[in-house]
C-alpha positions as CSV (number, residue, x, y, z in Angstrom):
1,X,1.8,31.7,-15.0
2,X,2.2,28.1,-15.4
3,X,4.1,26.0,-18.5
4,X,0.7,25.0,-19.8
5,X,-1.2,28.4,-19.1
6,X,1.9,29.6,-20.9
7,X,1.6,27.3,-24.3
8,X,-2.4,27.7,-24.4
9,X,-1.4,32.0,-24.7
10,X,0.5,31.4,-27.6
11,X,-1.6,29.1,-28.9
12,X,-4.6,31.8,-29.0
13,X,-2.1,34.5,-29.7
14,X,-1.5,32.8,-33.0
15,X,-5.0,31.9,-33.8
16,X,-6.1,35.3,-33.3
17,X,-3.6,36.7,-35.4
18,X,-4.7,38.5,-38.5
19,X,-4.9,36.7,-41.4
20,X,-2.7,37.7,-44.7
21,X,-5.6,38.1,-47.7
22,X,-5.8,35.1,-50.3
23,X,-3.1,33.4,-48.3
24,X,-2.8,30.7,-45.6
25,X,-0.3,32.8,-43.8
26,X,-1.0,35.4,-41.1
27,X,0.7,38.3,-39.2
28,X,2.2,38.1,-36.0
29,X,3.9,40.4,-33.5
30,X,7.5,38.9,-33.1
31,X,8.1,41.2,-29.8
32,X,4.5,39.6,-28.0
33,X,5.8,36.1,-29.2
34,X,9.3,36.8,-27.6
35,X,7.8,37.8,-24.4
36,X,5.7,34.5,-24.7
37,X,8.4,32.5,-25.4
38,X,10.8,34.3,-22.7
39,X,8.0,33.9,-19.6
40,X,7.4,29.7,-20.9
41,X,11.5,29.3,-20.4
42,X,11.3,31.1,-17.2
43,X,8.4,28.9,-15.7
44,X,10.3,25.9,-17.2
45,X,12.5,24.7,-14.7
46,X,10.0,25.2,-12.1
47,X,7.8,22.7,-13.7
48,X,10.6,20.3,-14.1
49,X,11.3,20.8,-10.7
50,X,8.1,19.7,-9.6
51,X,8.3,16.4,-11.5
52,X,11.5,15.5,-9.9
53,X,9.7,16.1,-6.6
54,X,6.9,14.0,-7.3
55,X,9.6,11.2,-8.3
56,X,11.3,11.1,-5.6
57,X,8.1,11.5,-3.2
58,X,6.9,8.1,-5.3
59,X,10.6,6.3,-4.4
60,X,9.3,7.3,-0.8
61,X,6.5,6.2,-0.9
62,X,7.2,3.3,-2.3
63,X,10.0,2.4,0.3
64,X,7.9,3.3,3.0
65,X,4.9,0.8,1.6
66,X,7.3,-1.9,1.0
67,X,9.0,-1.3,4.6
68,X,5.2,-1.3,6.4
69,X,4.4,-5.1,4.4
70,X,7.9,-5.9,5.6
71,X,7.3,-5.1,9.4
72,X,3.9,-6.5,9.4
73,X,5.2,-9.9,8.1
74,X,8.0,-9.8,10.6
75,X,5.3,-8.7,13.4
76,X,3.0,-11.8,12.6
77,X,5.5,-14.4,12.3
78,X,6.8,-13.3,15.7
79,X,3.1,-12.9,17.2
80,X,2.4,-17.0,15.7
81,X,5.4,-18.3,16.8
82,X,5.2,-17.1,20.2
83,X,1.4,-19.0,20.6
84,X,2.6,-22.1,18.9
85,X,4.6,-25.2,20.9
86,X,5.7,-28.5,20.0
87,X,2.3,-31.0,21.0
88,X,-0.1,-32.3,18.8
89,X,-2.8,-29.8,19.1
90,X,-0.9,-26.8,18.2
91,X,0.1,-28.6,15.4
92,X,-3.5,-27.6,13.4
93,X,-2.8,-23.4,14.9
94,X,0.7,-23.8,13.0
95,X,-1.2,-24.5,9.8
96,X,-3.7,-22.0,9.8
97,X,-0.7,-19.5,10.9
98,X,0.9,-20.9,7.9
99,X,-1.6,-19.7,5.8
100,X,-2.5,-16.3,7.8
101,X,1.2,-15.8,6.6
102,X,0.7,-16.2,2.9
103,X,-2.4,-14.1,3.3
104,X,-0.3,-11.7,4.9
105,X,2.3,-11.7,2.4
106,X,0.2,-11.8,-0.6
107,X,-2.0,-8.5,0.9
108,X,1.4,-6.8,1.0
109,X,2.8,-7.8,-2.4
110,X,-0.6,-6.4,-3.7
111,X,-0.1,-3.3,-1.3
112,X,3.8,-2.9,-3.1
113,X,1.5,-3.9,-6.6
114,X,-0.9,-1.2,-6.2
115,X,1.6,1.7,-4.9
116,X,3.9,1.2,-7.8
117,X,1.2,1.6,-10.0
118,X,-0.4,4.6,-8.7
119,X,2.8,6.1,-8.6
120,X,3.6,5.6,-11.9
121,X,0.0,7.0,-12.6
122,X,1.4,10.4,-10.6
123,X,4.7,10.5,-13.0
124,X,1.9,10.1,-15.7
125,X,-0.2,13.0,-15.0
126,X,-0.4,16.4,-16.1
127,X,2.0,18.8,-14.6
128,X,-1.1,20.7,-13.0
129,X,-2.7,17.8,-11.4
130,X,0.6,16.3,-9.6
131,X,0.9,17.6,-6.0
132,X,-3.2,16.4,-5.6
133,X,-2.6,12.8,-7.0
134,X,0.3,12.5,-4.9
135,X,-1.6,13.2,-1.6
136,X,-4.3,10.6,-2.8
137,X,-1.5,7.9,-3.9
138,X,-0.2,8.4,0.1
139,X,-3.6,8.0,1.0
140,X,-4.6,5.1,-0.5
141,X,-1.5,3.4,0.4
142,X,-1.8,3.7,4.0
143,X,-5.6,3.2,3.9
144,X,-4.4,-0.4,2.4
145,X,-1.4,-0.8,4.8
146,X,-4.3,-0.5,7.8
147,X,-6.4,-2.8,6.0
148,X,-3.4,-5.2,5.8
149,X,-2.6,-4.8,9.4
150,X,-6.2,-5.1,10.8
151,X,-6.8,-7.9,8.5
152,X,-3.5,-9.6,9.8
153,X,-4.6,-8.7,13.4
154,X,-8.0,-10.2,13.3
155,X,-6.4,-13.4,11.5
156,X,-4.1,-13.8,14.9
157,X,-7.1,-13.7,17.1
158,X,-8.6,-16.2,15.5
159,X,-5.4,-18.3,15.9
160,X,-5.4,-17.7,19.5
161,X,-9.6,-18.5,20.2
162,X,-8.8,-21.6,18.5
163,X,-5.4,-22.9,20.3
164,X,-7.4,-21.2,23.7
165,X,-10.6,-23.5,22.8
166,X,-8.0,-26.6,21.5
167,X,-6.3,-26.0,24.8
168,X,-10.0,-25.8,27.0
169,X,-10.4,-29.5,25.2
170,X,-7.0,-30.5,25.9
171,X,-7.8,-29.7,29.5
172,X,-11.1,-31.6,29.4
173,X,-9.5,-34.4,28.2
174,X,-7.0,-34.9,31.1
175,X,-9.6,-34.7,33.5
176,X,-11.2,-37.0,32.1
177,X,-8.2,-39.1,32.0
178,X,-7.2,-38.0,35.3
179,X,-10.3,-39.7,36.5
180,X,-11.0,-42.7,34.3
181,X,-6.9,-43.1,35.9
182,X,-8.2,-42.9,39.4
183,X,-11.2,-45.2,39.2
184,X,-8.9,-47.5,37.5
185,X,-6.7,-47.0,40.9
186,X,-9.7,-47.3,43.4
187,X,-11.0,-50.7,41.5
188,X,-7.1,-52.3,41.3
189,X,-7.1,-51.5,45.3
190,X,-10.8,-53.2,46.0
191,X,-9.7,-56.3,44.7
């Protein structure tokens, strides 16, 4: 039987005890209440076992949420630095990859926020309800880490439509110049 299972017998043990006449008091069986007592130390430990398990599954967890935010803020400042140079029209893609970033790190400081708290929710719990809470805690927080990572994804392909369509412009632009350049040429040798 489990701890609680355990304390809930005793409790109805005693409150089914026979009452003493024109007293408050009532009779108990001091060998049934020993053998209580004897099986609630003997699922004890096991109990306190489990809650040091769900600890140090929450110190996982939480190292492994705040490693994921750490990669995929490594991973998309990598990703924007590659697509950005030094000219004037990358210089707008460098400051919406700027803020793609603080998205990035704000989703993942939220991501850190939110496991810390549900695993503090899991040390919380009752004894009974901790290996469940602690598969849903590991759920949630990779449900969010793909959110973050699809989020920060989609971001960087927005970044590159717009340097490809600055660059489609850029390229306009010097044939444009290209041309006005050799009509300028052509008119210079006419005259």
């Amino acid at each position: 039987m489990k701890f609680k299972e355990l304390i809930d017998e005793l409790e109805e043990f005693v409150e089914d005890a026979q009452k003493v006449p024109l007293s408050n008091k009532c009779v108990l069986d001091k060998e049934e209440i020993f053998n209580i007592v004897q099986q609630i130390r003997l699922s004890y430990p096991e109990d306190i076992k489990q809650a040091e398990y769900v600890k140090k599954e929450r110190d996982r967890i939480l190292a492994d949420a705040e490693k994921e935010a750490q990669m995929i803020i490594e991973e998309t400042k990598t990703k924007v630095a590659k697509m950005v140079d030094e000219n004037e029209i990358t210089r707008l893609a460098k400051q919406k990859a700027a803020e793609i970033l603080g998205e990035a790190q704000k989703d993942a400081d939220d991501i850190v926020v939110q496991a810390k708290e549900h695993a503090n929710e899991i040390g919380e719990a009752k004894i009974a309800e901790i290996n469940t809470y602690q598969d849903n805690a590991v759920d949630y927080v990779s449900q969010m880490l793909q959110r973050a990572e699809s989020s920060t994804e989609n971001s960087i392909s927005t970044i590159a439509k717009s340097i490809e369509e600055l660059n489609k412009k850029y390229d306009e632009l010097r044939m444009i110049y290209d041309s006005v350049s050799q009509n300028r040429i052509a008119l210079r040798e006419r005259s």
